[in-house]
TORRODREN-855889 format. One line per field, with one value per residue (C-alpha): residue in one letter; chain; x, y, z. Coordinates in pm, 1 decimal. Each point is the difference from the previous one (the first is absolute). Layout:
N
aa <- (A;...)
ch <- (A;...)
east <- (X;...)
north <- (Y;...)
up <- (Z;...)
***
This chain:
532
aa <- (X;X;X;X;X;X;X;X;X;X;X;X;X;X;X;X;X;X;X;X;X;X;X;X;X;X;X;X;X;X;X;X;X;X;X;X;X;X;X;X;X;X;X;X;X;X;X;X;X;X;X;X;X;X;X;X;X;X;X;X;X;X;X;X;X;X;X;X;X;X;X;X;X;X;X;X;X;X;X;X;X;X;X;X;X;X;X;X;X;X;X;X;X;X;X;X;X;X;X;X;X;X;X;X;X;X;X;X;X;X;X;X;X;X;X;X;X;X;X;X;X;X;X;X;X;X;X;X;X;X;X;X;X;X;X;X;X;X;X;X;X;X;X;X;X;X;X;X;X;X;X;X;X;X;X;X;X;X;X;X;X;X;X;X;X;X;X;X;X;X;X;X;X;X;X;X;X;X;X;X;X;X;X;X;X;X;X;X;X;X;X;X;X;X;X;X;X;X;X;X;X;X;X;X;X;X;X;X;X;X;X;X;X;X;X;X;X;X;X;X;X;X;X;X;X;X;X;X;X;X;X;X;X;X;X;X;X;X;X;X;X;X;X;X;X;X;X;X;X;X;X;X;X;X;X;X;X;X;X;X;X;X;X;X;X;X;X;X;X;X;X;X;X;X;X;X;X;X;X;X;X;X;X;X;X;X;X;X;X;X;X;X;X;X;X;X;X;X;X;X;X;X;X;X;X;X;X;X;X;X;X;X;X;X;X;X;X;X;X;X;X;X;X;X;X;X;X;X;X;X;X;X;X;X;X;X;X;X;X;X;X;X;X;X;X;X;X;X;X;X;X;X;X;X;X;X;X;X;X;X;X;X;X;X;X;X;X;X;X;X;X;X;X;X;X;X;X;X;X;X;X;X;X;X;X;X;X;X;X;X;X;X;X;X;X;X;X;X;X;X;X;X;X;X;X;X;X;X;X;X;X;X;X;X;X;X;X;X;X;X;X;X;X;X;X;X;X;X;X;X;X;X;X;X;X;X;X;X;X;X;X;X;X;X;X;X;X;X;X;X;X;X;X;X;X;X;X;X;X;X;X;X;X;X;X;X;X;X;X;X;X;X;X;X;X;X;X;X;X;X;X;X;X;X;X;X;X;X;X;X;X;X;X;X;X;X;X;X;X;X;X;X;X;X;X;X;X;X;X;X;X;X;X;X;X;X;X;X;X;X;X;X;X;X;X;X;X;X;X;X;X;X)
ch <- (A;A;A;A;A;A;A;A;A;A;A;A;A;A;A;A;A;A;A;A;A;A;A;A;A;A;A;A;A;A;A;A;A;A;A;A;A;A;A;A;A;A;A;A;A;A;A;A;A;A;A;A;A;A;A;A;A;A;A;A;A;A;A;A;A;A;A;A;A;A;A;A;A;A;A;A;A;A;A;A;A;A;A;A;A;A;A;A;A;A;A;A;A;A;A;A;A;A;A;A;A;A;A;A;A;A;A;A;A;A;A;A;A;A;A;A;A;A;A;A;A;A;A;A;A;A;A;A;A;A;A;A;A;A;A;A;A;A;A;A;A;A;A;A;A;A;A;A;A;A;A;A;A;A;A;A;A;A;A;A;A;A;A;A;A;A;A;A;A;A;A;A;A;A;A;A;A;A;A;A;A;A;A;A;A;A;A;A;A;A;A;A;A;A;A;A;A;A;A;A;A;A;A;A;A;A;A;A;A;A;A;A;A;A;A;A;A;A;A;A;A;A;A;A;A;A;A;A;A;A;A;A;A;A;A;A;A;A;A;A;A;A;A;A;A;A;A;A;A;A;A;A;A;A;A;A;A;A;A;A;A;A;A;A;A;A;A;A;A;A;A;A;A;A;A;A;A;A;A;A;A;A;A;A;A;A;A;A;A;A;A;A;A;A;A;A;A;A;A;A;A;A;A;A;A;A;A;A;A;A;A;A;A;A;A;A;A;A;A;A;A;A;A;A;A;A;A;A;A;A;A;A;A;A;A;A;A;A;A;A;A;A;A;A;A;A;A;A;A;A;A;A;A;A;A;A;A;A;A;A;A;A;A;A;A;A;A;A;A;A;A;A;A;A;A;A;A;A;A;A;A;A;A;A;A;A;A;A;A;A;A;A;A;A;A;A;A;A;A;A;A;A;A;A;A;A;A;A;A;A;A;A;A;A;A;A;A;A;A;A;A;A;A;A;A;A;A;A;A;A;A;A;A;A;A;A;A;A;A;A;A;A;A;A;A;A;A;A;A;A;A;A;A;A;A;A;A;A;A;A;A;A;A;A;A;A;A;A;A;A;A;A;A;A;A;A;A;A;A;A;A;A;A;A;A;A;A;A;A;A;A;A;A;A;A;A;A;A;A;A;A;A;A;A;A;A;A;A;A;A;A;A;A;A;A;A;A;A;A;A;A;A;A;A;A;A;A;A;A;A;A;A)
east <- (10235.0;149.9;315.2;78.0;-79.2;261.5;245.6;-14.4;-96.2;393.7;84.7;-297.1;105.6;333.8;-93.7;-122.4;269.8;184.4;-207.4;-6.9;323.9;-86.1;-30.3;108.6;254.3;-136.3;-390.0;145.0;183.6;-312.3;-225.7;208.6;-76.7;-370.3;-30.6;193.1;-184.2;-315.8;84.4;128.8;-334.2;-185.7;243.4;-66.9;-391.9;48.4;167.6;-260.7;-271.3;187.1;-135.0;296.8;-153.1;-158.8;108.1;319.4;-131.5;192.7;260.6;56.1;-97.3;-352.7;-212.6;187.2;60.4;-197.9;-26.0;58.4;-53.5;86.2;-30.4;137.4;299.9;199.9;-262.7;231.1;234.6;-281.5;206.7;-261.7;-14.6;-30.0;30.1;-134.8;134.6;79.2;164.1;308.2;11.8;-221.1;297.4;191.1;-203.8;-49.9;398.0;7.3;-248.3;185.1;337.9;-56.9;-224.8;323.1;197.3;-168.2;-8.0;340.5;0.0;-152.0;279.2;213.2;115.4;94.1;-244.0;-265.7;-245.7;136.2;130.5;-370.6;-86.8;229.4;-119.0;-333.2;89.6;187.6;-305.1;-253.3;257.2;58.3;-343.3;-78.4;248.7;-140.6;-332.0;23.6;-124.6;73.4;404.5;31.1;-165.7;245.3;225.6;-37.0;-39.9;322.6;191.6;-153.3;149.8;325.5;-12.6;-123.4;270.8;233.4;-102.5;6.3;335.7;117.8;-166.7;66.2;259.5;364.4;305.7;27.4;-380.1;-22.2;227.3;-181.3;-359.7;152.9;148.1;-339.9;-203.0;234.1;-20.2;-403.2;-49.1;140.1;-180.2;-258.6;57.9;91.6;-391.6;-137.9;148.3;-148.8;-330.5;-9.0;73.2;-297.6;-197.5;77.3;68.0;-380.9;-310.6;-217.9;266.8;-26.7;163.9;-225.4;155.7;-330.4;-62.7;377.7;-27.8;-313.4;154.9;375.0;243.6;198.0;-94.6;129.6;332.7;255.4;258.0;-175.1;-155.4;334.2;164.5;-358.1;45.4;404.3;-133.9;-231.5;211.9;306.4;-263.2;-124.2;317.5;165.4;-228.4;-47.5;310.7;179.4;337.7;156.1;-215.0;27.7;310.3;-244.1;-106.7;230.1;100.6;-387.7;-75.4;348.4;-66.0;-365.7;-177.9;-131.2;-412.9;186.0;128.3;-299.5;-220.7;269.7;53.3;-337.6;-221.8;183.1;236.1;-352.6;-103.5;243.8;-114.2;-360.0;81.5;126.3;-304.3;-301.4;177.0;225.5;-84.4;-401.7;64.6;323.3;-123.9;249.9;305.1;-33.9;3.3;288.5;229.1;-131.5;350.7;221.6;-253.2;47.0;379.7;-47.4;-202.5;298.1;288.0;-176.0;-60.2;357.3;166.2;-195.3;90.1;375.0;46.4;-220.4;233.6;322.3;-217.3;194.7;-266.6;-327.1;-247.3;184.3;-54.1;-337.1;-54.0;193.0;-233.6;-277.3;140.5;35.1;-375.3;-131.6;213.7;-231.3;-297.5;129.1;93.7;-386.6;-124.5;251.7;-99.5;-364.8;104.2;136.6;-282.9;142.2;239.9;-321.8;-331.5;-227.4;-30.7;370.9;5.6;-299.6;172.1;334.9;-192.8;-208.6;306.8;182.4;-292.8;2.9;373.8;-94.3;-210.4;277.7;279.9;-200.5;-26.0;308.0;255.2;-216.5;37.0;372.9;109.8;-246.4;215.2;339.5;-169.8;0.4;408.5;35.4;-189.5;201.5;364.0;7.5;124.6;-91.5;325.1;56.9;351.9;-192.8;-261.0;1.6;-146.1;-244.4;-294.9;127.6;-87.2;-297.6;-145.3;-334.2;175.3;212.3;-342.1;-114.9;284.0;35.3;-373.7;15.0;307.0;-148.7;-294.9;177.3;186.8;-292.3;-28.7;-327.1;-261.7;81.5;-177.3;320.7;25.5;-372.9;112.6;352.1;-153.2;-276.6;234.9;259.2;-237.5;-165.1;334.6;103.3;-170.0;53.1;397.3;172.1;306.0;-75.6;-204.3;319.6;197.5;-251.2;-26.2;375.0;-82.3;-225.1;268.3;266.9;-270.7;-40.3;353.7;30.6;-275.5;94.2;373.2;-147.5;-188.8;323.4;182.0;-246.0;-147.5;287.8;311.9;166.4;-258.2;108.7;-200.9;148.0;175.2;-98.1;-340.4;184.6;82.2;157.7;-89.8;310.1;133.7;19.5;-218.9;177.3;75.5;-293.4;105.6;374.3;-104.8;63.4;-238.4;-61.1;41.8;-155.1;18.4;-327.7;-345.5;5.2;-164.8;-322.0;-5.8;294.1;-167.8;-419.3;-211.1;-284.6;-200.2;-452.8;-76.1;277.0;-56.6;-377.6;26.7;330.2;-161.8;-389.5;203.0;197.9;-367.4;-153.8;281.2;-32.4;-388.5;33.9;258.5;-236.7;-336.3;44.6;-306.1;-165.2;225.4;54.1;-360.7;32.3;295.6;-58.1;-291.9;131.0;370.7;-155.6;-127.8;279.5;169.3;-280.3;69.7;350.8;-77.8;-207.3)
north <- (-1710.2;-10.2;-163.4;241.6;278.4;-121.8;-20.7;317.8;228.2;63.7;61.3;283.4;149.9;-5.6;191.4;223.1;76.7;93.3;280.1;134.6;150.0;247.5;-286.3;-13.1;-307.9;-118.9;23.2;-184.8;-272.2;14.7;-79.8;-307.2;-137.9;80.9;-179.0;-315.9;-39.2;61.8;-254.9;-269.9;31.1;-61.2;-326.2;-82.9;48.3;-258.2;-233.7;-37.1;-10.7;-202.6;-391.5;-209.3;-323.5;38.2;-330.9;86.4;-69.8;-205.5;252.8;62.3;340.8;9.7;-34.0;116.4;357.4;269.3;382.6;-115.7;217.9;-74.7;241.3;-24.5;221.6;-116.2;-234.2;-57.9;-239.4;-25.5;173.7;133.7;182.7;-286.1;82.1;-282.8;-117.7;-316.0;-212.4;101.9;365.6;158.0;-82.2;174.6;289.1;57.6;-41.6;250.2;230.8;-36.7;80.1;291.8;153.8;-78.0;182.2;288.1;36.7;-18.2;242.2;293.8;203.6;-38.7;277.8;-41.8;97.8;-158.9;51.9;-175.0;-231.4;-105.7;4.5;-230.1;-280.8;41.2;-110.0;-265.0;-118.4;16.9;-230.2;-231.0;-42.8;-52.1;-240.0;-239.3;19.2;-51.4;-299.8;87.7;-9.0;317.2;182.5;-222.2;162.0;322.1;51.3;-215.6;207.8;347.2;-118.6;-3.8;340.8;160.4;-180.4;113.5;398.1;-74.5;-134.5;195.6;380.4;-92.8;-240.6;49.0;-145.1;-120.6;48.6;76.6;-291.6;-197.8;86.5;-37.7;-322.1;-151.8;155.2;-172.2;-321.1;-12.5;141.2;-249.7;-254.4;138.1;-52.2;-362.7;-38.3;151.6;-182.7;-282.9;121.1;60.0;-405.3;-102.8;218.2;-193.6;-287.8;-11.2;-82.7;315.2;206.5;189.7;179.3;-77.3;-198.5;-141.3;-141.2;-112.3;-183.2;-204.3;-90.3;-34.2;116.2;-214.5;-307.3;-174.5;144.2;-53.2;170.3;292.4;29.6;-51.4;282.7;252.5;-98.3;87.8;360.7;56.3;-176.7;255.8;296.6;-96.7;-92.5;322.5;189.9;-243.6;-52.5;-309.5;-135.4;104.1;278.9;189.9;208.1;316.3;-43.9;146.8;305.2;111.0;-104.5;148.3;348.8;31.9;187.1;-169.3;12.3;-121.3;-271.2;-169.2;64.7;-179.3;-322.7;7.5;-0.8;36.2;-278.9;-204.5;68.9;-234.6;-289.9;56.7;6.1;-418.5;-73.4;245.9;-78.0;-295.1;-265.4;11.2;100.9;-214.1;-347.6;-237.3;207.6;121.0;-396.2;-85.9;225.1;75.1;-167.7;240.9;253.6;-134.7;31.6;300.9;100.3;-169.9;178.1;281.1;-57.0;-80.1;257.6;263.1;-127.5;1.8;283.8;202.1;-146.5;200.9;339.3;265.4;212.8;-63.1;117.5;-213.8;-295.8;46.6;19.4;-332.1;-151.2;28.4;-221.3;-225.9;39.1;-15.0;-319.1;-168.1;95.3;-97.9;-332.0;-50.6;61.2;-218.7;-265.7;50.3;-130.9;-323.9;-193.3;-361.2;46.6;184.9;-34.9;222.4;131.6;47.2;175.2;288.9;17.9;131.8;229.7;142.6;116.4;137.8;240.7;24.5;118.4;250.5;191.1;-102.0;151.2;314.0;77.2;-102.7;117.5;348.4;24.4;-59.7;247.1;265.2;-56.4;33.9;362.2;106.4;-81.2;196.5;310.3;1.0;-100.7;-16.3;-324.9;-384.5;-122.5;-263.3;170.5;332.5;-120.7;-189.1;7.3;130.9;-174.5;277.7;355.1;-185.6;-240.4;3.5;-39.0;-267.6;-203.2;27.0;-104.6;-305.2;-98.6;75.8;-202.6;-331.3;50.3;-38.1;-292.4;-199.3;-8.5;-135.9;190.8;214.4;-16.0;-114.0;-311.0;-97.2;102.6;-214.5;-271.7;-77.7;58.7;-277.6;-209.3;-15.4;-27.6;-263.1;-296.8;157.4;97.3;-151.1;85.0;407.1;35.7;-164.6;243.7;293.3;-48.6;95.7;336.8;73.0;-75.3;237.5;229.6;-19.9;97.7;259.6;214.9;-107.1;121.1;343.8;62.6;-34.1;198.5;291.9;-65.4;-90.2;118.5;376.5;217.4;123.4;203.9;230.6;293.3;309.0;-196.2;-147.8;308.9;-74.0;185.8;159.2;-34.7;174.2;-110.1;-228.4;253.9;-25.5;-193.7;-82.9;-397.5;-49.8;-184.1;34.5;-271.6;55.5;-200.9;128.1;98.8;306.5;318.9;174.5;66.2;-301.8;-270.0;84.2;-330.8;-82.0;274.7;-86.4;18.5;-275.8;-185.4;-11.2;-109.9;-269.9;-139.8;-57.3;-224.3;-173.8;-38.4;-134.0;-287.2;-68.1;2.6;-263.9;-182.8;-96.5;43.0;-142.1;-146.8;251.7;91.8;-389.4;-68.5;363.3;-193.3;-395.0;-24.9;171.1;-156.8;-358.4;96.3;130.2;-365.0;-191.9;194.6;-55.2;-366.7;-39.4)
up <- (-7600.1;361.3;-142.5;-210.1;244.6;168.6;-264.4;-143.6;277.4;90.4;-386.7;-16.9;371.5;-126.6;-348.1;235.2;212.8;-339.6;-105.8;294.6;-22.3;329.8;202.8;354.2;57.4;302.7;-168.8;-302.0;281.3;181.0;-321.5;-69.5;377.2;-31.9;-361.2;102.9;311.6;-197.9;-245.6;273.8;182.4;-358.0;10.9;304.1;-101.9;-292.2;212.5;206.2;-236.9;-208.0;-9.6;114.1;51.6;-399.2;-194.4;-272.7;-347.2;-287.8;-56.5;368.8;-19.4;-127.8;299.3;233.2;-165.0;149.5;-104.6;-316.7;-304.1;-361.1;-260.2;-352.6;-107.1;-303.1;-172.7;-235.2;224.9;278.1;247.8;248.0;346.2;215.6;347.9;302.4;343.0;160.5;233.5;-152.0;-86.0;316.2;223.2;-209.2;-43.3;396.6;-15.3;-241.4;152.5;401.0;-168.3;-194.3;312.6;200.6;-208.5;-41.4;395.3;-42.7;-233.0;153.5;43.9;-287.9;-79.4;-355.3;-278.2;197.6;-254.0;-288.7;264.7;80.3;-319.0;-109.1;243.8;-80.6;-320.7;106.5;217.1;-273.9;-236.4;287.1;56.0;-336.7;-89.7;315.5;-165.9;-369.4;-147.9;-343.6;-131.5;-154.2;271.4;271.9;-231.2;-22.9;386.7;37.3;-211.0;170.2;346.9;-169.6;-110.7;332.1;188.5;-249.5;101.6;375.6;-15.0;-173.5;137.3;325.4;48.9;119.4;-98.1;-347.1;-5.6;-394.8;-104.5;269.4;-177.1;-353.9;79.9;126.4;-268.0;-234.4;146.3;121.8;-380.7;-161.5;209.0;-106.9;-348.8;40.1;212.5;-315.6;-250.0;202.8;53.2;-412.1;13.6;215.8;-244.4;-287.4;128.9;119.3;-229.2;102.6;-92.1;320.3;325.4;248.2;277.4;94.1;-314.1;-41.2;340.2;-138.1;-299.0;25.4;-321.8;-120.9;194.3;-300.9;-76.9;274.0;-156.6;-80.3;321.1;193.1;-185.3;52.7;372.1;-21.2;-149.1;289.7;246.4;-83.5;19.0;308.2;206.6;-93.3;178.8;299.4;-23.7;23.6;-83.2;-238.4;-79.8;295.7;-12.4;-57.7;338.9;247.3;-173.5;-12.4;375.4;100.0;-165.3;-21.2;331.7;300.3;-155.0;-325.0;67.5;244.2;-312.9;-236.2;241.1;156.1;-328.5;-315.5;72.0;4.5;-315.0;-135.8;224.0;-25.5;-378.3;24.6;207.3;-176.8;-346.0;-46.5;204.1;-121.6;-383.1;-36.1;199.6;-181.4;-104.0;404.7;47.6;-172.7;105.4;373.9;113.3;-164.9;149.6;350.8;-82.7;-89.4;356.5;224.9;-207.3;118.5;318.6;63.0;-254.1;223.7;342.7;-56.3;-229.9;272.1;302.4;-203.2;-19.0;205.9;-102.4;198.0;-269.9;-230.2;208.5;67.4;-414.7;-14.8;220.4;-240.8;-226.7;286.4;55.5;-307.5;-117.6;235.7;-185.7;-278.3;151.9;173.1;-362.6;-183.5;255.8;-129.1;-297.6;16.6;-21.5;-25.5;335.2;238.0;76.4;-10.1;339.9;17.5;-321.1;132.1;344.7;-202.3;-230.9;316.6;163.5;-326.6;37.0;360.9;-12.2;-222.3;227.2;294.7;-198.0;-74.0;342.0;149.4;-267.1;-43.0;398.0;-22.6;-320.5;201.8;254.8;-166.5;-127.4;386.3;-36.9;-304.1;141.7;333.3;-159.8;-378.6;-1.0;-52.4;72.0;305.5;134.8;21.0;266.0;327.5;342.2;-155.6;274.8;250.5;-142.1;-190.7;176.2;-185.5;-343.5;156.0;60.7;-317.2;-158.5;216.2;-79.7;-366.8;-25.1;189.5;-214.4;-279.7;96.3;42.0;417.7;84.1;50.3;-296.8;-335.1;-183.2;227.7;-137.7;-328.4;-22.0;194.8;-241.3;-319.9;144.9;118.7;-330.6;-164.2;184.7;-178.5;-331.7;19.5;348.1;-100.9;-118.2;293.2;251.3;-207.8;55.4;394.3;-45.7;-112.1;299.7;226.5;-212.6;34.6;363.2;51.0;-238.8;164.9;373.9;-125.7;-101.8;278.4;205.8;-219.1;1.2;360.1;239.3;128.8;26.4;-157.2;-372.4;-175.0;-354.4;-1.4;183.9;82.6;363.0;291.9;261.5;320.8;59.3;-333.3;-312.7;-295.1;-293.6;-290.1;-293.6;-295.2;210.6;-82.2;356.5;238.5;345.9;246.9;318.5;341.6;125.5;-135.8;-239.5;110.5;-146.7;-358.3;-67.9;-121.7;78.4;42.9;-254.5;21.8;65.3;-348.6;-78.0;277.9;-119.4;-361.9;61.8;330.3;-193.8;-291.5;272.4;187.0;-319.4;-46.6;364.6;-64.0;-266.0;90.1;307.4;-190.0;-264.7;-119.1;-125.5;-284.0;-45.8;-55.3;-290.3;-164.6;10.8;-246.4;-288.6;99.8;1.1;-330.5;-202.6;155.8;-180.8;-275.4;-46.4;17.3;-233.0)
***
């Protein structure tokens, strides 16, 4: 029952925290930290008592799953809690568990309803969580559709902007995604001859093996649920308005792990259950990927709105997932090695993009609490007063570019490698996208970094001059470094929880065998699967 320790211990903390109405802010802040770095030290427990070199069963799944329980629940349709682990959801659980710790450092002093505030993210955790380790559809569904609802309260509560048209305009959109992934899931039920949700089973036994069309248009269903919330092209226009208007912890949480629940969805759920309509249409799925990648990269280069950017970017990033695991597919124009290589580092990236992109909208939070502002023209020379931030914006951004030595460079390297057999041309047209990429974050950090030092409104003072007027709309341009209290440097606590996910992606992009040897098994097995 360790799993599901770990799943539901935020949800019952957090029901806590809400009767306790007295609550101190910082106990109830303070209670979220303890909890998630309770519950990532019971991950990192499994992990290591977790059998990674155990031999993946028939359906890819079935040896290999550990803490697994399975208990009945609706009979009826034999929907069950089934929980388990593997190659391919521990990584994601430890991802889940370092970036809600992360953000709860982060959190300690806000200031807003910090109880409900906690609460809320607890929540979140426990659905996140859950969602990586279901093995049964109507439980993946239920915890899927949970993270959309928490999300919906944190962008909403504590956003700025057009927070509550931000929040109503994802719900809308990740809602009716989710409709579309249920409709499909009903399909694989009754398209299969036990009549059943269970992915494990489903996996064994494939639906609708025998009815192309029918298959094609289930996978469409789950295909549309899935790459709203990861999201991809054209589904994506949700996207920016959340990132741009949610908070700092906010938006980490929403690229770092709920943006994954959409890809983890095409590699946990369509690819094993949905071999030959995966098969057939893995090119217009590899399409799909580079569209993505390149829609991303060029829409992000126009941003003059740095959180903005940084949101496009994720479509950038997680078009090449989409592209490693289209790749998988295309069994006639790959081998087999090629085909696991590309699937290893679709999962690799999305532990890599976890860390780097929650690192960099952290970072854009230390912006918004000095200045107010995302906007490129209302920052610059900014490595001066805050030399600390400076570095860990520089970092972050060559991290996510893909420099060696960073995770995403293992990551990208393994998913075009892998692609390259399958779909030359995608994969010539995808390299294209790292190099847009490369200049739209080296452009930002000159915009924000170099040059006379700008910083918003009365948030620059001159030595000897008088302060901008609050809410004039003016900005202050100064020719020499700002004085005390202008624009203050990352504070310890920031520096602390940015600088350990920039460690991590350093740690993996130069040790990377250890998570490897976690993710190729069950990777090499969800390949054999699709080509059967």
């Amino acid at each position: 029952m360790l799993l599901s320790l770990v799943i539901f211990l935020p949800v019952v903390v957090a029901a806590l925290l809400l009767t306790a109405p007295r609550l101190n802010g910082r106990v109830a802040i303070g209670a979220w930290v303890a909890v998630s770095a309770v519950d990532l030290a019971l991950i990192g427990w499994m992990w290591w008592r977790y059998a990674a070199d155990s031999e993946p069963g028939p359906a890819g799944v079935v040896d290999g799953i550990g803490y697994e329980v399975d208990l009945r629940w609706i009979p009826t349709v034999d929907a069950g809690y089934h929980i388990g682990v593997d190659g391919l959801s521990l990584p994601l659980l430890a991802l889940t568990g370092v970036l809600f710790l992360a953000c709860a450092l982060w959190s300690l002093r806000e200031p807003d309803r910090p109880r409900t505030y906690a609460a809320l993210f607890l929540f979140l955790q426990t659905a996140s969580l859950g969602t990586f380790a279901a093995l049964d559809l109507i439980l993946f569904f239920v915890f899927f559709d949970l993270t959309i609802v928490g999300m919906y309260f944190v962008i909403a509560g504590w956003g700025h902007g057009n927070a509550q048209r931000s929040a109503l305009k994802f719900f809308l959109y990740t809602f009716i995604g989710s409709l579309a992934l249920l409709i499909g899931f009903i399909g694989l039920f009754l398209g299969s001859e036990e009549r059943t949700f269970d992915m494990v089973t489903l996996a064994q036994n494939p639906p609708l093996a025998d009815s192309p069309v029918a298959g094609g248009l289930v996978l469409l269903a789950i295909f549309i649920g899935l790459a709203v919330k990861t999201p991809l092209f054209p589904f994506h226009t949700w996207l920016p308005d959340a990132h741009t208007d949610a908070p700092a912890a906010g938006s980490a949480i929403l690229a770092g792990v709920l943006l994954k629940l959409g890809t983890y969805g095409f590699v946990r759920i369509a690819m094993p259950i949905l071999p030959d309509a995966w098969s057939r249409w893995a090119m217009v799925i590899v399409v799909v990927g580079v569209v993505s990648v390149l829609w991303g990269a060029f829409v992000a280069l126009a941003q003059a709105d740095v959180k903005r950017m940084i949101a496009y970017t994720s479509v950038n990033h997680m078009g090449y997932v989409l592209l490693g695991l289209g790749a998988a597919g295309l069994v006639a124009s790959a081998d087999e090695g090629a085909r696991s290589v590309a699937t290893v580092g679709a999962v690799y990236q999305m532990v890599s993009h976890g860390l780097l992109t929650g690192a960099l909208f952290l970072l854009t939070g230390v912006l918004w609490s000095r200045g107010r502002s995302y906007a490129f023209d209302k920052w610059g020379g900014l490595a001066r007063p805050a030399p600390v931030f400076a570095a860990l914006l520089g970092v972050a951004a060559f991290g996510s570019l893909g420099l060696p030595g960073f995770s995403a460079f293992v990551a990208e390297f393994q998913i075009l490698a892998g692609a390259l057999q399958a779909a030359p041309v995608a994969t010539v047209f995808a390299v294209t996208g790292i190099l847009v990429t490369a200049g739209l974050l080296l452009l930002a950090l000159q915009r924000l970094l170099t040059g006379p030092t700008r910083v918003p409104e009365a948030k620059a003072v001159m030595a000897d001059a008088e302060p901008v007027p609050a809410g004039s709309g003016e900005t202050a341009v100064l020719d020499r470094p700002l004085t005390t209290g202008a624009m203050r440097d990352v504070s310890t606590r920031e520096l602390l929880v940015v600088g350990s996910l920039l460690v991590l992606s350093v740690l993996l992009g130069l040790f990377p065998r250890p998570l490897l040897d976690l993710i190729e098994p069950a990777a090499v097995a969800v390949v054999q699967l699709v080509a059967r």
